[in-house]
N, CA, C and O atoms as a GROMACS GRO file, in nm:
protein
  332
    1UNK      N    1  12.851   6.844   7.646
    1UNK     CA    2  12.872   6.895   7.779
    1UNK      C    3  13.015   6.950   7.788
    1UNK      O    4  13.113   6.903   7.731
    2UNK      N    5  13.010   7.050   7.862
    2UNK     CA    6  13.150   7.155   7.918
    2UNK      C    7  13.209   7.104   8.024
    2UNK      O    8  13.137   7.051   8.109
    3UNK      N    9  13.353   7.108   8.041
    3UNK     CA   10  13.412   7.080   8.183
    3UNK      C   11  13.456   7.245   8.224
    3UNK      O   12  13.504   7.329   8.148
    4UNK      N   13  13.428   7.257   8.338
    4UNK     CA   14  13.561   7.411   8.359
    4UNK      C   15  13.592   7.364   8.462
    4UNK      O   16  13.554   7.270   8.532
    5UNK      N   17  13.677   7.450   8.465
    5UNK     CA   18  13.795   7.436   8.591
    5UNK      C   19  13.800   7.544   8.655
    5UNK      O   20  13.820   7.649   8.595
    6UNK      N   21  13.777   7.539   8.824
    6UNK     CA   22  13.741   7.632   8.891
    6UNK      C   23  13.879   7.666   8.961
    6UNK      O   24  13.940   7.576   9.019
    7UNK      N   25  13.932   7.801   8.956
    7UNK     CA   26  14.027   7.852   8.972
    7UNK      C   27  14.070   7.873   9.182
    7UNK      O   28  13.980   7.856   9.265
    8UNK      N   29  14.194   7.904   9.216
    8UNK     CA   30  14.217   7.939   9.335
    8UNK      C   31  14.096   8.008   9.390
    8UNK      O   32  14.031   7.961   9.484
    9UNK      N   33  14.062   8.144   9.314
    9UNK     CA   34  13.979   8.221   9.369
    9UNK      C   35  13.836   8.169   9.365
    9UNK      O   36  13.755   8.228   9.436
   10UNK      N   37  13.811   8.106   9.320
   10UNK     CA   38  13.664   8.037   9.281
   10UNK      C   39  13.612   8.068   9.154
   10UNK      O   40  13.497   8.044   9.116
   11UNK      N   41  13.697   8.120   9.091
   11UNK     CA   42  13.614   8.160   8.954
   11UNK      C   43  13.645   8.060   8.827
   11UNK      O   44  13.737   7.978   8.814
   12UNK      N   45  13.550   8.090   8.747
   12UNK     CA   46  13.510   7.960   8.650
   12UNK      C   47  13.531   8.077   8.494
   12UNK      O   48  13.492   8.194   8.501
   13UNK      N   49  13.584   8.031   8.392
   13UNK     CA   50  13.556   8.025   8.266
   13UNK      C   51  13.453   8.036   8.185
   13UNK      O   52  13.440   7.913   8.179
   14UNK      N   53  13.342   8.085   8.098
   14UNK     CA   54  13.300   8.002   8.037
   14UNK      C   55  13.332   7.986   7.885
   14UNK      O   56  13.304   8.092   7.829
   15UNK      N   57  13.371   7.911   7.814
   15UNK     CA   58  13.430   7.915   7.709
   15UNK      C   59  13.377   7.956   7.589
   15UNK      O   60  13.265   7.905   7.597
   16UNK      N   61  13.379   8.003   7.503
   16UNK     CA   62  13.362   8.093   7.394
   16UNK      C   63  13.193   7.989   7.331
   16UNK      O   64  13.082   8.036   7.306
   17UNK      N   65  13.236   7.863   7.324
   17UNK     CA   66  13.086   7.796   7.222
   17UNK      C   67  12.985   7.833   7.336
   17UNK      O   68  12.865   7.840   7.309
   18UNK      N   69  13.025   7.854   7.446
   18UNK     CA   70  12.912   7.850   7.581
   18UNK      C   71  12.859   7.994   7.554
   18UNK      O   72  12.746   8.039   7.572
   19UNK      N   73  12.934   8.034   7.523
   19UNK     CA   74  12.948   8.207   7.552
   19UNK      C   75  12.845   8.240   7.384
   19UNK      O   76  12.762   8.329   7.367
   20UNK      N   77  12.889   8.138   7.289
   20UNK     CA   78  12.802   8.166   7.161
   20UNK      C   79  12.664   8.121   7.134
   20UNK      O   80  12.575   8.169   7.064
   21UNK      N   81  12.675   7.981   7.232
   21UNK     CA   82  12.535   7.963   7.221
   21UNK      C   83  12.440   8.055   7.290
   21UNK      O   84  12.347   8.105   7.227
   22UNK      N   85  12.466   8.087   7.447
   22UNK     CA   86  12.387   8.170   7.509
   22UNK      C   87  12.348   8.299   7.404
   22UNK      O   88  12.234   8.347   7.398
   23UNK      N   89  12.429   8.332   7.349
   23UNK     CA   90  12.438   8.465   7.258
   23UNK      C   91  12.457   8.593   7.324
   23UNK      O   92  12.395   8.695   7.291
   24UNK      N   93  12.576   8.586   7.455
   24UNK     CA   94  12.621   8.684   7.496
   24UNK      C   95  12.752   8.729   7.476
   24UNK      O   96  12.840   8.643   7.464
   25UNK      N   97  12.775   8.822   7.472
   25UNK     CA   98  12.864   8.946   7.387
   25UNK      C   99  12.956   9.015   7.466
   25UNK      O  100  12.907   9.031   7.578
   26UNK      N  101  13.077   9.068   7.458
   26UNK     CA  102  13.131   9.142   7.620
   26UNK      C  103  13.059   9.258   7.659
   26UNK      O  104  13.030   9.352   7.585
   27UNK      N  105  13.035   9.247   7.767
   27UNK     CA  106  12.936   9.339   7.887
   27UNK      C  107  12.805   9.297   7.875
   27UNK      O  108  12.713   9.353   7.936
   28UNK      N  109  12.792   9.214   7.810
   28UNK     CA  110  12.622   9.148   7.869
   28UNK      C  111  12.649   9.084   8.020
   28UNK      O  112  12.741   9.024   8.076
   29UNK      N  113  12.570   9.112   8.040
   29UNK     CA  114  12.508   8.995   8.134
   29UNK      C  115  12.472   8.894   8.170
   29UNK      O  116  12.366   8.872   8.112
   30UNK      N  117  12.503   8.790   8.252
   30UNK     CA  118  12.484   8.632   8.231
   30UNK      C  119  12.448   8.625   8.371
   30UNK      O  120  12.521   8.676   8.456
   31UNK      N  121  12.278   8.532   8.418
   31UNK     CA  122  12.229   8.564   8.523
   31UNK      C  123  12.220   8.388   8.613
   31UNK      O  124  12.119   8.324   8.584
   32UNK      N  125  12.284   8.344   8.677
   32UNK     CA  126  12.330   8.179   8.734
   32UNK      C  127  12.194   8.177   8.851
   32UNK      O  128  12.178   8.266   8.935
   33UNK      N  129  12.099   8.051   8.835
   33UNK     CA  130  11.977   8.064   8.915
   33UNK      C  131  12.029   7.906   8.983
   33UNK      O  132  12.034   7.798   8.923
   34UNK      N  133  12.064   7.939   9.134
   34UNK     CA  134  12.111   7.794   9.210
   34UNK      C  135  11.940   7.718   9.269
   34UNK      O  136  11.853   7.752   9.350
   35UNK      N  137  11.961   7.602   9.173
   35UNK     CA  138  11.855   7.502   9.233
   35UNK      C  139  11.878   7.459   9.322
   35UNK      O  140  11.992   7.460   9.369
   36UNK      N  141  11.762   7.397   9.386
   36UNK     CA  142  11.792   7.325   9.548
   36UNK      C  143  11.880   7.141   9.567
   36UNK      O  144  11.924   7.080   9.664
   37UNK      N  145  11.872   7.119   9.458
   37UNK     CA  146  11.979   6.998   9.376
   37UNK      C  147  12.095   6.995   9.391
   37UNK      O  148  12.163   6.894   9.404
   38UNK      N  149  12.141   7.133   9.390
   38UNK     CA  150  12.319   7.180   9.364
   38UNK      C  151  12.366   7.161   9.251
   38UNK      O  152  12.476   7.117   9.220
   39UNK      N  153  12.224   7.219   9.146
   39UNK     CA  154  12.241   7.255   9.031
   39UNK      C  155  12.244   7.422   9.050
   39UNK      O  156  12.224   7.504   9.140
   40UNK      N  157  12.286   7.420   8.897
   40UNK     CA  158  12.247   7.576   8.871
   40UNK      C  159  12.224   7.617   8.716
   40UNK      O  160  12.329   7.604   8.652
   41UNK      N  161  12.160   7.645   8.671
   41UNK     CA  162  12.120   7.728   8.534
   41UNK      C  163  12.172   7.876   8.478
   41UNK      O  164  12.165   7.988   8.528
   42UNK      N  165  12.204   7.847   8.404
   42UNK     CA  166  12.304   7.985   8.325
   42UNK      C  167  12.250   8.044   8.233
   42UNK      O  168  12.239   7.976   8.131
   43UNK      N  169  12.213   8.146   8.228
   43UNK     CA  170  12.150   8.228   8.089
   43UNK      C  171  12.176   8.336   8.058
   43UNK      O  172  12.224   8.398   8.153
   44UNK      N  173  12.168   8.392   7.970
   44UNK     CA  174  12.160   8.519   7.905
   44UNK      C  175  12.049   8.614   7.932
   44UNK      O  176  11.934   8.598   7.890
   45UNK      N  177  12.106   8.750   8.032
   45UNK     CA  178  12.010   8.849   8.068
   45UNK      C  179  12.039   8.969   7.946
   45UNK      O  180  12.126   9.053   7.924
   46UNK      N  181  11.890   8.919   7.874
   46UNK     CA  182  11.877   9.029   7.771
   46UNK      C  183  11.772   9.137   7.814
   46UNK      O  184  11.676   9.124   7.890
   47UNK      N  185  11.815   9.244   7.749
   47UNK     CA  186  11.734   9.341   7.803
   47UNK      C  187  11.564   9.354   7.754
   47UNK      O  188  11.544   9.322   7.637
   48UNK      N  189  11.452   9.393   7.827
   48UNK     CA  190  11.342   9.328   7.794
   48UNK      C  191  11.283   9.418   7.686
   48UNK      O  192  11.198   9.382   7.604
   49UNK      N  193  11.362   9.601   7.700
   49UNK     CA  194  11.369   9.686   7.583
   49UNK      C  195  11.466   9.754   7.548
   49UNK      O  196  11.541   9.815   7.624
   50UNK      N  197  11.473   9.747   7.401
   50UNK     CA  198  11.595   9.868   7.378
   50UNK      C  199  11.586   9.990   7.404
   50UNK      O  200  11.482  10.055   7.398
   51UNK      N  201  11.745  10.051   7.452
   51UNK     CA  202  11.760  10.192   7.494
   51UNK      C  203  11.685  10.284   7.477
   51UNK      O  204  11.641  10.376   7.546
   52UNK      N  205  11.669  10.236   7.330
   52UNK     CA  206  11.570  10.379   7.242
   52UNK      C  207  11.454  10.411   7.300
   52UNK      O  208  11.381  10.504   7.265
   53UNK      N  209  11.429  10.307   7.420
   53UNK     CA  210  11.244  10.302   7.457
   53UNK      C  211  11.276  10.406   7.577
   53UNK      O  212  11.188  10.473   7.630
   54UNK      N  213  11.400  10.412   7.609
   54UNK     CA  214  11.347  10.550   7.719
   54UNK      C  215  11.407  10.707   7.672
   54UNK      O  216  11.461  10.797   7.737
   55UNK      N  217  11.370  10.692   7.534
   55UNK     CA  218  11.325  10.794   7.420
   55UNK      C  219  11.226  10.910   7.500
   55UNK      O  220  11.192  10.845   7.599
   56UNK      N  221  11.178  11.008   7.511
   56UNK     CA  222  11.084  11.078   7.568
   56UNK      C  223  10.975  11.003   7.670
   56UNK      O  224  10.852  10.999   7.672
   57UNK      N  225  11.119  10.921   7.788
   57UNK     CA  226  11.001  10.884   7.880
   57UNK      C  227  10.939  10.999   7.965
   57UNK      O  228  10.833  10.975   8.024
   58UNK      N  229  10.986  11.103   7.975
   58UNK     CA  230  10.925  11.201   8.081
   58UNK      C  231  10.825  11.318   7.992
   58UNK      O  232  10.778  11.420   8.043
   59UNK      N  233  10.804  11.272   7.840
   59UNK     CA  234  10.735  11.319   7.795
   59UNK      C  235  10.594  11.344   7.811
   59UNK      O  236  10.530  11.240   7.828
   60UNK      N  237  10.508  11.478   7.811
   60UNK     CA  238  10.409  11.492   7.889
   60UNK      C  239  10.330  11.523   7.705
   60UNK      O  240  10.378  11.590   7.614
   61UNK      N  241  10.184  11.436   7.708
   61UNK     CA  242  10.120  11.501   7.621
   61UNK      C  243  10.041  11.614   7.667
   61UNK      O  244  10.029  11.641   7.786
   62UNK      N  245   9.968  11.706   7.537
   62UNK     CA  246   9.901  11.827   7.581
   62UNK      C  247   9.960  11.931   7.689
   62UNK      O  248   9.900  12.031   7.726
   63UNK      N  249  10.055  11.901   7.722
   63UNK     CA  250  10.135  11.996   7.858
   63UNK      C  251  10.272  12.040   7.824
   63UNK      O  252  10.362  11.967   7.782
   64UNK      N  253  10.279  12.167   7.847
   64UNK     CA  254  10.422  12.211   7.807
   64UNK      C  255  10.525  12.127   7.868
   64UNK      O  256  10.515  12.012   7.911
   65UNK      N  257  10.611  12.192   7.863
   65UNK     CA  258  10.753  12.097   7.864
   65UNK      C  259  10.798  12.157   7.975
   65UNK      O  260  10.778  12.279   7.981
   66UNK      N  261  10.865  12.097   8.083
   66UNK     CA  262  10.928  12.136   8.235
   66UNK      C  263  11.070  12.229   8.122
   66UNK      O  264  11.119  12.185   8.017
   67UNK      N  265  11.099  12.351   8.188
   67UNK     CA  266  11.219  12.400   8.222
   67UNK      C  267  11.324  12.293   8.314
   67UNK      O  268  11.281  12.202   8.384
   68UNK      N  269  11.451  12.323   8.300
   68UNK     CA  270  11.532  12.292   8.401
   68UNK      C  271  11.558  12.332   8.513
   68UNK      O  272  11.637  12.270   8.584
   69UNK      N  273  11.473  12.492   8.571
   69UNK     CA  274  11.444  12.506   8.624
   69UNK      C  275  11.318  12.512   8.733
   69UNK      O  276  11.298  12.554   8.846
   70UNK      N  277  11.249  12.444   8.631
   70UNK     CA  278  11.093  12.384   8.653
   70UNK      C  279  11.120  12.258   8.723
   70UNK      O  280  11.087  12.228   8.838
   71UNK      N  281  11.187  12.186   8.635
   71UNK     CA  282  11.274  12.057   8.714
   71UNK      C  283  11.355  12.049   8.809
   71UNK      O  284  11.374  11.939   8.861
   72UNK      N  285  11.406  12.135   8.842
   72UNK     CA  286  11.479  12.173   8.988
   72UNK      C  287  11.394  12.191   9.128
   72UNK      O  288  11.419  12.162   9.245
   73UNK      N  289  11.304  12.240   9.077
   73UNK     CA  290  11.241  12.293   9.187
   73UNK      C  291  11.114  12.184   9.218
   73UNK      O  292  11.022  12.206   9.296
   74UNK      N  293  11.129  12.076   9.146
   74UNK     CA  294  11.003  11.983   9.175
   74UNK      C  295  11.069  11.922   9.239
   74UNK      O  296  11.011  11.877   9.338
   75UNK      N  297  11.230  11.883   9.224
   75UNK     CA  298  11.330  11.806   9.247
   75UNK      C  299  11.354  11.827   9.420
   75UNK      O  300  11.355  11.740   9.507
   76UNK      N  301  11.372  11.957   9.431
   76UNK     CA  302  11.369  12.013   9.561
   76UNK      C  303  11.258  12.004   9.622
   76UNK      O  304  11.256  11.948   9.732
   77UNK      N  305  11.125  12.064   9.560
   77UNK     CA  306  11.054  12.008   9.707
   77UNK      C  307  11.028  11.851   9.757
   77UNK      O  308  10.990  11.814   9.868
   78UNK      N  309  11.060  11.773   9.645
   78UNK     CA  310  11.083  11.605   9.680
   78UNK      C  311  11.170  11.544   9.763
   78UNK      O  312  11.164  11.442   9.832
   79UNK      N  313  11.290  11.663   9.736
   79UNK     CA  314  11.367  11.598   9.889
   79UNK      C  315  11.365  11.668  10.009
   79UNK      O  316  11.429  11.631  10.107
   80UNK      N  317  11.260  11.812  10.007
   80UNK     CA  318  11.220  11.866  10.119
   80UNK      C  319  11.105  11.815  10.175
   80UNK      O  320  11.053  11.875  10.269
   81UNK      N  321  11.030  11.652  10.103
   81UNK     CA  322  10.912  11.622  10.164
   81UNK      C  323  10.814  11.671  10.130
   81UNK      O  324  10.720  11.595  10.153
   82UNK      N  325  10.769  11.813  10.060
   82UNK     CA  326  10.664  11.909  10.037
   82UNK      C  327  10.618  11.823   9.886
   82UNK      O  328  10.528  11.889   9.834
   83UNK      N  329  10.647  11.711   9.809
   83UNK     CA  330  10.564  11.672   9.726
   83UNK      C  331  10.591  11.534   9.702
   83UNK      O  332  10.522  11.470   9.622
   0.00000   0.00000   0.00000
């Protein structure tokens, strides 16, 4: 078990073995779920896919490929309401 020490501002530490077991890295994410106890649970928010998966998400089979101006103009009537 960990002690931290909660600072003036309220903020807490978590120390590097905490930080290794979870297996988070700098700029991950770490997601605190408060039980009704006045506990709380700490984990590691991993992502559920890698980047690569939004690889040709707007990819259309059998159908040509939108222009950027094809895409503009779908874009526009979406925020004119007309689609």
């Amino acid at each position: 078990m960990s002690t931290l020490t909660v600072t003036s501002k309220g903020q807490v530490t978590l120390r590097k073995d905490v930080l290794d077991h979870l297996g988070v890295q700098p700029g991950q994410r770490i997601s605190v779920d408060k039980l009704p106890d006045g506990r709380v649970v700490v984990s590691a928010e991993h992502a559920s896919e890698p980047i690569s998966a939004v690889f040709n998400l707007l990819k259309r089979d059998n159908r040509p490929a939108l222009s950027i101006d094809d895409i503009n103009d779908v874009a526009a009537q979406g925020w004119a309401g007309k689609r």
